[in-house]
Structures are given as structure tokens and as C-alpha cells.
C-alpha positions in Angstrom: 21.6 -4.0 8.6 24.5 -5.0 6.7 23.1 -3.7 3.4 22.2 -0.4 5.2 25.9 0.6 5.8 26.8 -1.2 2.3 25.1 1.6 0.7 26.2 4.5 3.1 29.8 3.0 1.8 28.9 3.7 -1.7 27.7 7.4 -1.5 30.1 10.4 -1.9 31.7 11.4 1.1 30.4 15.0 0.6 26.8 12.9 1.0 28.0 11.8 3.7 26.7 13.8 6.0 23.5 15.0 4.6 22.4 10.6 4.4 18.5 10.9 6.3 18.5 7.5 7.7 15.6 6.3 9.7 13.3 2.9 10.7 10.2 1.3 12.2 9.5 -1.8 14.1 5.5 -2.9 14.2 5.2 -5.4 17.0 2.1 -7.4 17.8 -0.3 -10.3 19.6 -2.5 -12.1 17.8 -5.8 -13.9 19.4 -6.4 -15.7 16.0 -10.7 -16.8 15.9 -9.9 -19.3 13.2 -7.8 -21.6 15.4 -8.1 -24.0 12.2 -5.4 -22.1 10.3 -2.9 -22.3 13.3 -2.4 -21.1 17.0 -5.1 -19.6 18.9 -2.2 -17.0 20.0 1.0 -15.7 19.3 3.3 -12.5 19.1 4.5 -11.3 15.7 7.2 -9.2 14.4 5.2 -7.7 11.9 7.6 -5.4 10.1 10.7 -4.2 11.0 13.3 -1.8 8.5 15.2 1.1 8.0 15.3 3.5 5.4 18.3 5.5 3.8 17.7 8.9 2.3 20.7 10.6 0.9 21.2 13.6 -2.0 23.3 12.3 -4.8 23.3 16.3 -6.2 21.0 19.1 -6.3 17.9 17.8 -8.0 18.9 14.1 -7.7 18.2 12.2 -4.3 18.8 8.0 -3.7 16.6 6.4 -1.3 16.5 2.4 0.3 14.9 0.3 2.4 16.4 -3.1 4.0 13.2 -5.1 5.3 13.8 -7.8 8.1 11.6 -10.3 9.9 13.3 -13.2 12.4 15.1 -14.9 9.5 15.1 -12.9 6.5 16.0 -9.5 4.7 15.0 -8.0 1.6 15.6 -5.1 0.1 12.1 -3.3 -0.1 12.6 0.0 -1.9 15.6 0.8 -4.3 15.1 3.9 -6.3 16.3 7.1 -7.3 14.3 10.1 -8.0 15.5 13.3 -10.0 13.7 16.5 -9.9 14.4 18.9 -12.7 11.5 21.2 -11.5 9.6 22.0 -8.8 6.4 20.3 -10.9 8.2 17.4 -12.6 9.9 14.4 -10.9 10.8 11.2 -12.1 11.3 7.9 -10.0 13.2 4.8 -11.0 14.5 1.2 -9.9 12.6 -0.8 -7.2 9.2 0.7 -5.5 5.5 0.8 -5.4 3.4 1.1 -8.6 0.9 4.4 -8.4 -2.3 2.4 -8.4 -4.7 1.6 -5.6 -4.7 4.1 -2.1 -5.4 0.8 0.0 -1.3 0.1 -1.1 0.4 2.7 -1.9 -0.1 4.5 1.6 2.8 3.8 4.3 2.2 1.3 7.2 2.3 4.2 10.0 -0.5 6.6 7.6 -3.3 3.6 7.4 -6.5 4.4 9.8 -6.5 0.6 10.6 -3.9 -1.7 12.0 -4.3 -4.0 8.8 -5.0 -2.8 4.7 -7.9 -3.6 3.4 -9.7 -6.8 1.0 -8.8 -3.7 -2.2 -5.3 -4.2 -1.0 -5.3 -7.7 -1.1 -7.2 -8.6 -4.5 -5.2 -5.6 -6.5 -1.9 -7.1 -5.1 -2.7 -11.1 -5.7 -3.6 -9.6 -9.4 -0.3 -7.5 -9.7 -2.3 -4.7 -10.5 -0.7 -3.0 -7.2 3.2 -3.8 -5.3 6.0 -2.9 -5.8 8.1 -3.8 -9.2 11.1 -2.5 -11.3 9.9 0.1 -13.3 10.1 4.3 -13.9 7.3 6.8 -12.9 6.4 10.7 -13.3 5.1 12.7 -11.0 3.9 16.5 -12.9 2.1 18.8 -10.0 1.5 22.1 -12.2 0.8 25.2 -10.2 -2.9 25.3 -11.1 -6.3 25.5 -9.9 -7.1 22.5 -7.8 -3.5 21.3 -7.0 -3.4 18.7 -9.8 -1.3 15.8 -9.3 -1.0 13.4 -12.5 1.3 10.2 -11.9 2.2 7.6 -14.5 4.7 4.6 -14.9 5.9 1.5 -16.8 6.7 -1.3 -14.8 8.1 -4.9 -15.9 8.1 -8.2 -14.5 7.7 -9.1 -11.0 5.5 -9.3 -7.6 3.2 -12.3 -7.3 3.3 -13.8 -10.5 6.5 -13.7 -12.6 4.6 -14.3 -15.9 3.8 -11.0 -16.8 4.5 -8.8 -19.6 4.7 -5.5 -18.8 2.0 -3.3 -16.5 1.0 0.3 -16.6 -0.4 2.8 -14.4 -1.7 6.0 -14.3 -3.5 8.1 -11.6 -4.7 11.6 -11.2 -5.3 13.3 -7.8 -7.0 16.9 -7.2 -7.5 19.1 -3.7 -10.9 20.7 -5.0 -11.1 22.9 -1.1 -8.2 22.4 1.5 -8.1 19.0 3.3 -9.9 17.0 0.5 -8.2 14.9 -2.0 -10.2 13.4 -4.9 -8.6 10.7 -7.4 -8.8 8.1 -9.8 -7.0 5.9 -11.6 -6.5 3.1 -14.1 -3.5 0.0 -14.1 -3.3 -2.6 -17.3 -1.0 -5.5 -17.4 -0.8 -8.4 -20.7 -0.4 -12.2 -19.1 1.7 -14.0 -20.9 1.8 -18.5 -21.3 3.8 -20.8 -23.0 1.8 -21.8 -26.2 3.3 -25.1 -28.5 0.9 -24.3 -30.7 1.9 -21.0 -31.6 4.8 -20.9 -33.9 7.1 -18.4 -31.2 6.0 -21.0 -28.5 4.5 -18.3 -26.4 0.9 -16.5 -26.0 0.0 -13.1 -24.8 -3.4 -12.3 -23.3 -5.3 -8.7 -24.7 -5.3 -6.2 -22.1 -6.1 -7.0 -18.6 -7.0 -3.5 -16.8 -8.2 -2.1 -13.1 -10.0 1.3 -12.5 -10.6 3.0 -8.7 -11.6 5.9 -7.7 -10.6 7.1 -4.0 -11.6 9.8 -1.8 -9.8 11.4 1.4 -10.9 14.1 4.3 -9.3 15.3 6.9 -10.9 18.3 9.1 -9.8 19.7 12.4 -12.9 20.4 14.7 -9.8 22.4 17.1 -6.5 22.4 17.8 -6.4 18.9 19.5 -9.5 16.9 17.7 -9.4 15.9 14.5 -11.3 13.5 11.7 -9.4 11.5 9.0 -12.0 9.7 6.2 -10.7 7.8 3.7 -12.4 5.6 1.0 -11.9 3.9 -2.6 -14.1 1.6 -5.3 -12.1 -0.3 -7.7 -13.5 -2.5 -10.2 -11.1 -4.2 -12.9 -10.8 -8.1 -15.1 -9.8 -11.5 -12.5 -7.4 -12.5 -15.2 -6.3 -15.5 -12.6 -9.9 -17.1 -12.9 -9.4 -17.6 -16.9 -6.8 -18.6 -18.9 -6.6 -15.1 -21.0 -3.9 -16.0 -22.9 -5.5 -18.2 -25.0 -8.4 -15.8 -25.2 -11.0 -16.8 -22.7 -12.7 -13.8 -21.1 -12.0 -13.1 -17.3 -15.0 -12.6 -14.7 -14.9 -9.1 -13.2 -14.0 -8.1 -9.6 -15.2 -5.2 -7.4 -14.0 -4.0 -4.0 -14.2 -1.0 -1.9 -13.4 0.1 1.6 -13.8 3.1 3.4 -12.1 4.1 6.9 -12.7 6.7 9.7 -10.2 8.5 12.7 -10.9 11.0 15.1 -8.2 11.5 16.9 -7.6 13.9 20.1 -4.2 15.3 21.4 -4.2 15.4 25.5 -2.9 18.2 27.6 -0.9 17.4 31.0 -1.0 13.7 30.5 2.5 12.3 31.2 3.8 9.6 28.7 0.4 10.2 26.4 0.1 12.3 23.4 -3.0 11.3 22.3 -6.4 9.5 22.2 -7.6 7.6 18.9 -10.7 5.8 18.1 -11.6 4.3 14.1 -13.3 1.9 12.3 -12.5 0.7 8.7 -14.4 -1.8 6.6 -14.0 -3.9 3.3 -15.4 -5.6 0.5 -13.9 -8.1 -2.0 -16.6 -9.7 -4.9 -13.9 -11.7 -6.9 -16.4 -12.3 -9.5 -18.8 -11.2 -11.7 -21.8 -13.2 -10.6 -21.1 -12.6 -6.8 -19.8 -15.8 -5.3 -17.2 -15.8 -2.7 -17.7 -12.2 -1.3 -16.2 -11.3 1.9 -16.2 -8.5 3.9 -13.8 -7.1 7.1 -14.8 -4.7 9.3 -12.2 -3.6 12.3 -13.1 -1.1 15.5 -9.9 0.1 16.7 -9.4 2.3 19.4 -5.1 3.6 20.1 -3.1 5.8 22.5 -0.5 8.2 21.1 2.5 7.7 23.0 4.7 10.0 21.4 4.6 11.4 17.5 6.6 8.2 17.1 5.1 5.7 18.8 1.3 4.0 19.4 -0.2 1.3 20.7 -3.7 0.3 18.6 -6.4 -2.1 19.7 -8.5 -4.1 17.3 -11.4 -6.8 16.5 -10.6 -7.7 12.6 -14.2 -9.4 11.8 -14.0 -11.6 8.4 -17.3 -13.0 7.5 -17.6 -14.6 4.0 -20.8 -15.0 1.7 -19.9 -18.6 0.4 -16.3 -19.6 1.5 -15.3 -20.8 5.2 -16.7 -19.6 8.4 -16.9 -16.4 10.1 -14.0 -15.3 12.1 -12.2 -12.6 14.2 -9.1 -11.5 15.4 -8.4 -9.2 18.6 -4.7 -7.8 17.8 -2.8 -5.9 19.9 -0.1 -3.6 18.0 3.1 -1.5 19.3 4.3 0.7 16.5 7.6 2.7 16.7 9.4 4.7 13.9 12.7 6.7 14.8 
């Protein structure tokens, strides 16, 4: 919180008044299955933060988040984005890379109370997160709403070893409510080498490639469907040492997720009814060994546009690797 105010300090005081600043809190208990990896039960704190939104000019706009959990803070998002047109914006300092739906979408948009396996194998291989780097958003005025994004991104995330990563992605709206998109990320791994005369290796290119897909229709004024899927496919880099030139095995991963949701009438304290179900898929390698796969019913009440309470059964079974499990969690979600 301390941070928070810091930066309200710092801006102008004709900024003063215009600062957006705003938070969530995600709240759970967890009925673990695999009582092997710790208690059977337990509540969580699973995020907490607020956000600070402030203009710096008029095409120039500073935004930050402070992320705390019982016993540490860090600073989530640091960036500044300038605008020179309505079609052209650039983003730079501290934020997510523009590669891989399963990630870049924000806690309170996901259909499920957890992201998916995509989500977790992009993130372990840096090819998704968040890391210092610059990014440009051009959304011309044409023929199905093209959206192209790119950015450069250096070291940073799970593995501090990296050279630098790229990442490109283009989204379209071919009819209203659909959204079609691909994209592609590429990172070098660099290693200490004695036995090249600089001392230091670096791998060829290491890339990822997905392709995602989102629908939402509205059946009436209070029912409405939300369908949302993505394939990626890309090089394991972490299963061979590509520095010195061995070749990687190749992942693949894909998830897709469903909501219908229904607004009530004359219900006190309840906006809504939601039911969902989202499943995953993680090969890690080529051959096939190791696949697992997650797939999470949910049902939630609306509370207010601000606040939900989601129910869910996160099944985890696993082709090769540890036994079958599942989770019943309980979640309370608030943003303000």
C-alpha cells in the first residue's frame, strides 16, 4: 500500500485528481485430493492488489499495480503507454508479453476459477509473463477490426538466463462477438561455455505458435454464452541443452472453455446465475509422455458486477506421472 501512495506522491498535482485507482481481493478454500503435497484443507488469499491509473498528458497515461499476499508485495505492472493516434499505441516498462490468451487475460475475465495447463507450460518456458520490455498496439480502421501487437522484451520471469524474447500476435472480429487470432513468441537461451573463446553460448531460436478463438452471443437480454479456446504448439527448450546445439522435443497444449451466464430479476443480493466448464491439455514432448489433462465444472452466483462467489471440481489426471487428483475450491472474488 505504501508503494501505492508513493506513486500518487510523484504525479503532477494537476494529475491529481484525474489518478483511476482501484483493487481486487480473490479469497478461497481449498479441499486439496492430493493430500500428499500438503493439507487436505485450507483457506488462501489467492490475490490481493490495487491498481493506479493516472494521465501524465493528453496522449500519455501511467499505470501500476502493488501485488500483496500475507507476507509479501511486489510490484506487478509498471508501465506507461502513449497514444499518438487513435490506431497506434505504444506500451513500455514492466507488464505482460502479447502471447498466449490463457495469460494475458485478467484474473476476473477467465471462465474458470484457475488458467489453464497452456498457461502453465508457456509461462515455465518464458514464452508468456510478464518482463521489461516495449510493445505496439496498431488497430487500423479496416475491414475486420484488425488488431496487430508486437514487442521486444529482455531478461526476466522464470529463468534469468535468457537473451532477449519476441512476440507478435494478430487478432480479427470477422462478425460481431467473434474474435479470431494467432500468434507467434521466440526467445535465444543463453549458457556459460569455457570452451568458447567469449565464455558464453547462445542457443538458435527457440519459438511458440497458438492460435485462439473467442465467442460471446446473447440468446436475450439476461442469458448469455462466452466460448473461448486456443492450440499452441512451440520447442521445450528446458528438456535439451540448446545452447550447445542439441535439438528440443516439441510441446502441444490446448484448452477450450464455456459460460452461460443469466442475470436475475427481483432477487435481492443476487445479480446473476453462472454455470462453465473449461478443460486442458499439456503434451510436454514430442513422443507423448507425461500428458496431463484438467477439466473443471464450475457453477457461480453474481453478487454484484463486482463481486462472485464460483464453485469448482479441478480434475487433474496424468498419462504417465503421479496419480489422479481433484480439488473442490470454493472462491470469493471482489474488485472495487
Amino acid at each position: 500500500m505504501s508503494r501505492a501512495v508513493f506513486l500518487l506522491v510523484l504525479l503532477p498535482v494537476s494529475s491529481v485528481a484525474a489518478v483511476e485507482v482501484s483493487g481486487h481481493v480473490f479469497t478461497r478454500f481449498v479441499n486439496h485430493g492430493n493430500v500428499s503435497a500438503g493439507p487436505s484443507g485450507e483457506f488462501l488469499i489467492r490475490r490481493a492488489g490495487i491498481t493506479v491509473k493516472s494521465p501524465l498528458g493528453s496522449n500519455l497515461e501511467m499505470e501500476a499495480e502493488l501485488e500483496a499476499l500475507p507476507g509479501s508485495a511486489a510490484l506487478n505492472d509498471c508501465f506507461i503507454l502513449w497514444s499518438p493516434s487513435d490506431a497506434l499505441g505504444f506500451t513500455m516498462g514492466y507488464f505482460k508479453m502479447p502471447f498466449c490468451a490463457a495469460t494475458t487475460k485478467s484474473n476476473w475475465n477467465l471462465l474458470s476459477v484457475e488458467r489453464t495447463l497452456t498457461h502453465e507450460i508457456a509461462k515455465d518456458l518464458d514464452y508468456s509473463g510478464r518482463f521489461p520490455g516495449m510493445a505496439a498496439e496498431f488497430s487500423p480502421p479496416l475491414p475486420l477490426s484488425p488488431v496487430f501487437t508486437a514487442g521486444a522484451f529482455s531478461r526476466g520471469g522464470v529463468h534469468e538466463d535468457l537473451e532477449m524474447r519476441y512476440a507478435a500476435v494478430l487478432d480479427i472480429s470477422p462478425v460481431s462477438g467473434l474474435t479470431v487470432g494467432g500468434g507467434i513468441a521466440c526467445l535465444r537461451v543463453g549458457e556459460t561455455n569455457l570452451m568458447e573463446p567469449s565464455g558464453y553460448s547462445v542457443s538458435s531460436i527457440q519459438k511458440a505458435f497458438a492460435g485462439h478463438i473467442a465467442l460471446k452471443h446473447s440468446f436475450s437480454f439476461n442469458t448469455s454464452l462466452r466460448l473461448e479456446g486456443e492450440y499452441m504448439t512451440g520447442e521445450n527448450w528446458e528438456e535439451a541443452d540448446v545452447a550447445f546445439g542439441e535439438e528440443p522435443p516439441r510441446f502441444r497444449s490446448c484448452w477450450a472453455s464455456g459460460l452461460l451466464e443469466h442475470r436475475l430479476r427481483g432477487v435481492p443480493g443476487l445479480r446473476s446465475l453462472e454455470g462453465g466448464l473449461s478443460w486442458s491439455l499439456s503434451v510436454p514432448e514430442t513422443d507423448g509422455e507425461y500428458e496431463s489433462r484438467v477439466l473443471a465444472p464450475m457453477i457461480g452466483v453474481g453478487i454484484t458486477s463486482s463481486a462472485r462467489v464460483r464453485f469448482t471440481m479441478i480434475n487433474r489426471t496424468f498419462e504417465d506421472d503421479g496419480p489422479d487428483y481433484s480439488d473442490i475450491v470454493a472462491e470469493l472474488a471482489v474488485r472495487f
